[in-house]
Each structure stands twice: as structure tokens, then as C-alpha cells.
C-alpha positions in Angstrom: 114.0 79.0 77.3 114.1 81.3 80.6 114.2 85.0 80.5 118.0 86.6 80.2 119.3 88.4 83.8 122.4 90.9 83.4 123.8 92.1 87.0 124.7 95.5 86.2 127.4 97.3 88.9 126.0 99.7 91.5 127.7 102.7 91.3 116.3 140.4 89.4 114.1 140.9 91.6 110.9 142.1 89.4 111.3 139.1 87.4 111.7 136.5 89.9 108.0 138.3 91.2 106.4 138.1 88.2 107.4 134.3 87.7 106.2 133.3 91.1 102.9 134.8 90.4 102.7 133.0 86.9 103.6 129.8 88.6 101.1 130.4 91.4 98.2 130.6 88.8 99.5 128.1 86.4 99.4 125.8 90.0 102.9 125.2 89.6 105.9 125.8 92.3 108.5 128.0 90.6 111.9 126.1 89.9 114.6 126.2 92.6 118.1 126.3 92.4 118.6 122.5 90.4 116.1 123.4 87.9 113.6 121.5 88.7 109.9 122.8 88.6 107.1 121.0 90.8 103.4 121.4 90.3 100.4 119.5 92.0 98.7 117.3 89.6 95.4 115.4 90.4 94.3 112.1 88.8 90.2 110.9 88.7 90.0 106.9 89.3 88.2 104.3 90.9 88.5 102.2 93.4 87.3 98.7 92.8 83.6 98.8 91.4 83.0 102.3 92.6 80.7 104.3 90.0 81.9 107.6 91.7 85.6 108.5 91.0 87.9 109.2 93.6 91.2 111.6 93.5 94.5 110.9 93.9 97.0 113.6 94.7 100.5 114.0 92.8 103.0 115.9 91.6 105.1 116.7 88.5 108.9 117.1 88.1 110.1 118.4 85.5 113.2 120.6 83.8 112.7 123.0 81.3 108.9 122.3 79.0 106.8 119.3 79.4 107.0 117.7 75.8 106.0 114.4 74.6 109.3 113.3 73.8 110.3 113.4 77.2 109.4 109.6 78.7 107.1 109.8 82.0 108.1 108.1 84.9 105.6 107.2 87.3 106.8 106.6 91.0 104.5 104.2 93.3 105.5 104.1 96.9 104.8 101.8 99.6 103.1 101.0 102.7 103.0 103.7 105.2 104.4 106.0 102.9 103.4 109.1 100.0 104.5 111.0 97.9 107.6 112.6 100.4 109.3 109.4 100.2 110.5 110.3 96.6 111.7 113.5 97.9 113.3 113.9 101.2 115.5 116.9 100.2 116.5 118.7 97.5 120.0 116.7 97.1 118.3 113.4 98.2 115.2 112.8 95.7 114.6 110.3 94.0 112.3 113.0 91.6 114.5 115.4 91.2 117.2 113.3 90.5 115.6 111.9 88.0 114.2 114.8 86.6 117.2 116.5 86.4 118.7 113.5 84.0 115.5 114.4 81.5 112.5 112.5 82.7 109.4 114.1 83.6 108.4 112.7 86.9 105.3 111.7 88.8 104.8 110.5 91.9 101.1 110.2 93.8 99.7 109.3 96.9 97.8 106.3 96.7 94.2 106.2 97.4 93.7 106.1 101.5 97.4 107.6 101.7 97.9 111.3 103.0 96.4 114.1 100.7 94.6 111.0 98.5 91.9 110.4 100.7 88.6 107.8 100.4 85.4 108.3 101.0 84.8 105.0 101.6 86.5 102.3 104.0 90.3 101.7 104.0 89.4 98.3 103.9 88.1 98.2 100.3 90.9 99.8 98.9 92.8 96.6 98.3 96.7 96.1 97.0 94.5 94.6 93.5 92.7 97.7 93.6 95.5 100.1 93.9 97.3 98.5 90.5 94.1 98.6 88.4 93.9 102.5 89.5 97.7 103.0 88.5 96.3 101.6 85.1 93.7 104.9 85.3 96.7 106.8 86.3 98.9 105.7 83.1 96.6 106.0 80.8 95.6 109.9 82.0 99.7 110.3 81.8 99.5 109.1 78.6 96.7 110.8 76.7 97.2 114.1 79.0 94.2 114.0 80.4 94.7 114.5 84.5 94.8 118.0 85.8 96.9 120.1 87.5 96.0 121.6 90.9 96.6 124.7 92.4 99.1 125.6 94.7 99.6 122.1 97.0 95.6 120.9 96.8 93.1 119.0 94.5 90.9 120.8 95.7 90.4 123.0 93.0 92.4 122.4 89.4 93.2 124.0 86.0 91.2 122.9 83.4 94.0 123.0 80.6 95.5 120.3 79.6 99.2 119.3 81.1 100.4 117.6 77.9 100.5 114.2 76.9 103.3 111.7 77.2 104.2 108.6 74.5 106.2 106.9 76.7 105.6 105.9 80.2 107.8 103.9 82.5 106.5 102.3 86.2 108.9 102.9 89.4 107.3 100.9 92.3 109.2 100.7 96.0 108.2 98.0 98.5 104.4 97.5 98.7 104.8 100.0 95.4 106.9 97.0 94.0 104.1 94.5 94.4 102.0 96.6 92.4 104.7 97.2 89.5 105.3 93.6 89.6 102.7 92.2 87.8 101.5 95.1 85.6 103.2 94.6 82.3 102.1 91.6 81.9 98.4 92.7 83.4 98.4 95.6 81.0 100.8 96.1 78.4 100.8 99.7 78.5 103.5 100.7 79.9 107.8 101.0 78.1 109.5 99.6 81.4 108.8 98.4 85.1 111.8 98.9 88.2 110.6 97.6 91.1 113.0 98.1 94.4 112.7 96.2 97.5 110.1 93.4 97.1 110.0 89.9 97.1 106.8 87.5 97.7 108.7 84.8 97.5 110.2 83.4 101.0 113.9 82.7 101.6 115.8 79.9 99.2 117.7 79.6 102.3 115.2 78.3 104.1 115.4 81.1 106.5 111.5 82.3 107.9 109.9 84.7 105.5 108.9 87.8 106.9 105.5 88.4 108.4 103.4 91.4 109.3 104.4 93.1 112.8 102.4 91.8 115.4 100.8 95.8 116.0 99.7 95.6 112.0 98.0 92.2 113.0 96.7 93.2 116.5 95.0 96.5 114.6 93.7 94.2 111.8 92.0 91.8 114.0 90.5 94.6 115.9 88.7 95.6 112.6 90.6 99.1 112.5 90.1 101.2 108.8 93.1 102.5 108.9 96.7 101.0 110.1 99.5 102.5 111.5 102.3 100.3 110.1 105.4 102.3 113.3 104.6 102.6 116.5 107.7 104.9 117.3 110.8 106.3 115.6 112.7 103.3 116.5 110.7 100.7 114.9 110.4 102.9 111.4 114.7 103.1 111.2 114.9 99.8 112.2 112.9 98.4 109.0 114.1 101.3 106.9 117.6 101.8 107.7 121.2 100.3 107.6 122.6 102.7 109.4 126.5 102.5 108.0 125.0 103.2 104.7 122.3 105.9 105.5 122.1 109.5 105.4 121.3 110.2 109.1 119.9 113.4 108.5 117.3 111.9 106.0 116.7 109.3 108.1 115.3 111.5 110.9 113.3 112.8 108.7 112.1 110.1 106.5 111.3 108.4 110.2 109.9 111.4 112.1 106.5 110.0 114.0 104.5 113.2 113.2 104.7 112.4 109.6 103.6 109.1 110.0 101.1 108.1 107.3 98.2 105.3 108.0 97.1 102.5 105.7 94.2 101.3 104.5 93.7 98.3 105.9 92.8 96.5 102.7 96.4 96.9 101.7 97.6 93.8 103.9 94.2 92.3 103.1 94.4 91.8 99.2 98.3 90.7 99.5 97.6 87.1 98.8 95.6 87.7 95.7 97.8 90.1 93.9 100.7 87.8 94.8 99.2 85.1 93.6 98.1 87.6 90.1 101.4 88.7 89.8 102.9 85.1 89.7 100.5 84.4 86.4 101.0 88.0 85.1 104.8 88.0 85.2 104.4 85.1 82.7 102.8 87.2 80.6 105.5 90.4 80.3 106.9 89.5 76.7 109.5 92.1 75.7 108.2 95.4 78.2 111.8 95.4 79.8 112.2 94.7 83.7 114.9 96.2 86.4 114.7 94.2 89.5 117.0 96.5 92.7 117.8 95.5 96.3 119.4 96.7 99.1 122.1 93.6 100.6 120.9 94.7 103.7 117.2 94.7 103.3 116.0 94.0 106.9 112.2 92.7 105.3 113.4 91.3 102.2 117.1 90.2 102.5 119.0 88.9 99.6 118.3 85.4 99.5 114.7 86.6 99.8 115.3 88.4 96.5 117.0 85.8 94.9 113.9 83.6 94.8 112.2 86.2 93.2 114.2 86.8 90.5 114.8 82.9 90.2 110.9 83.3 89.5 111.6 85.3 87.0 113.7 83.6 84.9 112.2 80.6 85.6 109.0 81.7 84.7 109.0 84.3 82.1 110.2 83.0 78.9 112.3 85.3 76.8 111.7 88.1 79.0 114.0 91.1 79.0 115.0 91.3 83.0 117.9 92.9 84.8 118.7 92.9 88.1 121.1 94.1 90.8 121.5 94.4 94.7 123.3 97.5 96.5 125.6 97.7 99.0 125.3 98.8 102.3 121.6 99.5 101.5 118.9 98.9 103.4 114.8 99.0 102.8 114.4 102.3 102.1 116.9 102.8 99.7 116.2 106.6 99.3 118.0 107.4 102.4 120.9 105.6 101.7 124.8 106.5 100.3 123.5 104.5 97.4 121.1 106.7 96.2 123.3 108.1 93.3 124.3 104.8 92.2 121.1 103.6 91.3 119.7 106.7 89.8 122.7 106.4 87.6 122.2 102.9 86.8 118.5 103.3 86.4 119.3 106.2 83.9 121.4 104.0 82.0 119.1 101.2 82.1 116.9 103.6 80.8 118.7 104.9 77.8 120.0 101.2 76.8 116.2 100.8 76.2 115.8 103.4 73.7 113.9 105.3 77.1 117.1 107.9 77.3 115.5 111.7 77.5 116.0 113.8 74.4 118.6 116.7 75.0 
């Protein structure tokens, strides 16, 4: 029989020295006013059948100690994007937020994304090739064995160990969702997958299903390395954005053309196969629970365009545990929007009604 859906409602002076200089030789950023402490933490993996391992850049969020009690939360982000998607400001993070509710939090730039750079060509580092090194990236999370870097770099790292972590859950926006998609059922490793904003299905209306921008394919055909997915400010808060709904302020910032981040080309090129992976994989989730989120006013992937994924789903995966919800006056990038502290809330509880809540 098909796999169960729930739609769950959106909704001292000498001191403060002497722990800056700690933190600055520990690698870590001391905490700021919410609590939360940030440090760099670098990852080793590799990128397809490369023998020579590659480093991806991250960091940590985290409230008081890092213990293994406290479930991991990995955050994968998008085309076009890093690490700075998952924290815009202090009051609008995504890690912060979630960091201040328990977790301890990692996002990362992917390989050929800002401060993760490649060696080799953008072209090789395929959307295939970026899930099998978030697999290297779980595991290291799990068994404590990445490093943390020093101030904001990987350029040089602590050798002692950051702790390990027993329970790991995968948070994957947009492309990030793609990559989320399919993993529990690839590996098996992992307590629970959200993936927000991503569909590869096309529209059960019938409606067109999205395509790449005509610049992506122009740059593509022309054999560039490295896309650049906005040509402008306006086409970035045009994809991203639904403006009633959105934080204007993040907005700007989220969509400022200096902080524009390339893509390796290869992510548009190995869309087809992990789509067509992922199909076969989510067959293959068993009881790893699922959260499936969407804005209603998702200019890329609009609701009927989600239906038909989660219709996949259920259709497909056969007793798996899978919830899903859309939210209102939300758009693409849901971490600029009003909505924001709705779905941390209802991830949280998702959370915690999986026996993933984080010890107090």
C-alpha cells in the first residue's frame, strides 16, 4: 500500500577578551547575543573518481557544548548559492534558528561553490557527484572525524577532534533538494531528510515545466566552467521572491549582484541522471522519515508542480513515513520570507515527533 502523507499547518570586559582569544585559537567565532557559537569546519571528500581529496568549507552552529546527544543537522543549499543562504541575519537564519531550538548545525559550501573550491573543472563536479560527497560529509559528522578551521578559512585546521554525532538529519533547499531526495534510500545513513522547494516532476496541471534560463543554456553551450545562474538583481528577486511575503531587507541582501556565486557547470549537466536515481532510490527509503515543504508561490516549482512530486511519493514508496506541507505567501527562497518561523517551528516539531527532539 502507498506511503502515509500528513499535511501539518504552517505556522566584563577582561573576560569577554580572554574568551575572544580562546575562541580565536580554538577556530571558533565567540557566541553573540542569541547564544549561538559559529566555527569554520572543513570536510576532505572526493569528487567523482578523484584519488586526491578535495575540501569543502562549512560551519558549525551550536548553543552551549557539542555533545553526541544533540542530533546534527546538515544543511545543503542550492544552485547559485553557499553557505550565506542559511544565514542572512542574525534574526533571519535558518542555522541559528535551528540551533537555538537544540540542534547542532552544519551547513557547507558545495564543491565549485564560493570558499569550496575545485581543482579540477566545474564541469565534473556533477549534481550525482555532489550527493555521494554529502555521504563523505555524514559520515565525517558522524564518527567526528572533519576538522575545524581557523578563524573563517580551511586553509589551515585544528587537529582535535570536533566530537562525534549519533544522529544526523539532511536539510536540502532547491538544487540542495535534489540531492536530499534520493539519499535515504541511496544510503541509509542518515535519521530524517526535509527537502524544501524541489520538484522533478512537471506540472499535473499540464502547465509547462520549468526549464533552465536561456543565459544558463547560452553559457552552457559556449562550453563555460563555471555558470552564473542572475544576470542582475532583478532576475535573482524575481525567482527568489514573493514580494508580499518577503523580508525586503533580506531580500536585498540575499540578491545583492556582488555576492553572486557561480556554478559548476556540471550541476545542470548530471540533472537527468540523478533524477532519474532518485526516482528508483525514493523506492527504496523504508522507515528513514521524510518532510516534503513548499512555498504556494514558488515561481520555479509552483504547487501543482509539487503535487506531482509528492503524488510520486506516495505512489511509489510503499509504507514510507512522508509528511508534507506548502506555505503561504512564500516564495523560492523560503529563507527570506514572513514564513520563516513557521517552518522552523514545524520542522522542530516534526523533529521531536520522530524521537529527533534535542535533549534539554
Amino acid at each position: 500500500m502507498p506511503g502515509s502523507v500528513v499535511f501539518v499547518p504552517a505556522r566584563r570586559f577582561a573576560t569577554l577578551v580572554a574568551a575572544v582569544v580562546l575562541a580565536m585559537l580554538c577556530g571558533a567565532a565567540p557566541a553573540h547575543a542569541d547564544g549561538v557559537r559559529v566555527q569554520t569546519v572543513c570536510f576532505r571528500v572526493h569528487n567523482g573518481s578523484d584519488t586526491r581529496a578535495s575540501t569543502l568549507f562549512g560551519q558549525r552552529y551550536v548553543v552551549g557544548r557539542v555533545r553526541p546527544r544533540i542530533p546534527a543537522i546538515v544543511l545543503v543549499h542550492g544552485v547559485a548559492s553557499s553557505t550565506a543562504n542559511w544565514d542572512f541575519t542574525r534574526k533571519v537564519s535558518v542555522a541559528r534558528a535551528l540551533a537555538r531550538a537544540g540542534y547542532l548545525v552544519i551547513s557547507y559550501d558545495r564543491l565549485g561553490f564560493a570558499r569550496s573550491r575545485y581543482r579540477g573543472t566545474g564541469a565534473s563536479i556533477t549534481t550525482p557527484n555532489q550527493r555521494a560527497m554529502l555521504h563523505e560529509l555524514v559520515q565525517s559528522v558522524r564518527h567526528g572525524t572533519y576538522a575545524l578551521g581557523r578563524r573563517s578559512s580551511c586553509a589551515t585546521t585544528r587537529r582535535a577532534a570536533p566530537g562525534t554525532s549519533r544522529r544526523v538529519v539532511i536539510i536540502g533547499h532547491s538544487a540542495g533538494g535534489a540531492i536530499v531526495e534520493g539519499y535515504p534510500g541511496t544510503y541509509h545513513d542518515v535519521d530524517a531528510m526535509v527537502q524544501a522547494d524541489w520538484s522533478a516532476f512537471p506540472p499535473l496541471s499540464g502547465a509547462p515545466a520549468p526549464t533552465v534560463p536561456p543565459e544558463v543554456a547560452t553559457q552552457l553551450s559556449a562550453g563555460k566552467d563555471y555558470i552564473a545562474f542572475f544576470a542582475n538583481r532583478q532576475e535573482c528577486e524575481s525567482f527568489n521572491q514573493y514580494a508580499p511575503g518577503a523580508f525586503a531587507r533580506v531580500v536585498r541582501i540575499a540578491c545583492n549582484p556582488r555576492d553572486f556565486v557561480l556554478t559548476p557547470a556540471g550541476e545542470f549537466l548530471g540533472f537527468a541522471q540523478l533524477n532519474a536515481q532518485n526516482r528508483e532510490a525514493i523506492k527504496h527509503t523504508g522507515r528513514i522519515p521524510v518532510l516534503l515543504t513548499w512555498g504556494d508561490h514558488d515561481y520555479i516549482f509552483p504547487p501543482d508542480s509539487a503535487a506531482a512530486d509528492l503524488k510520486y511519493w506516495v505512489d511509489a514508496c510503499d509504507g514510507c513515513d512522508v509528511t508534507a506541507t506548502f506555505y503561504p505567501r512564500t516564495g523560492h527562497l523560503f529563507m527570506v520570507h514572513r514564513s520563516l518561523a513557521d517552518w522552523i517551528h514545524d520542522v522542530s516539531a516534526w523533529l521531536a515527533s520522530r524521537n529527533l527532539s534535542a535533549p534539554r
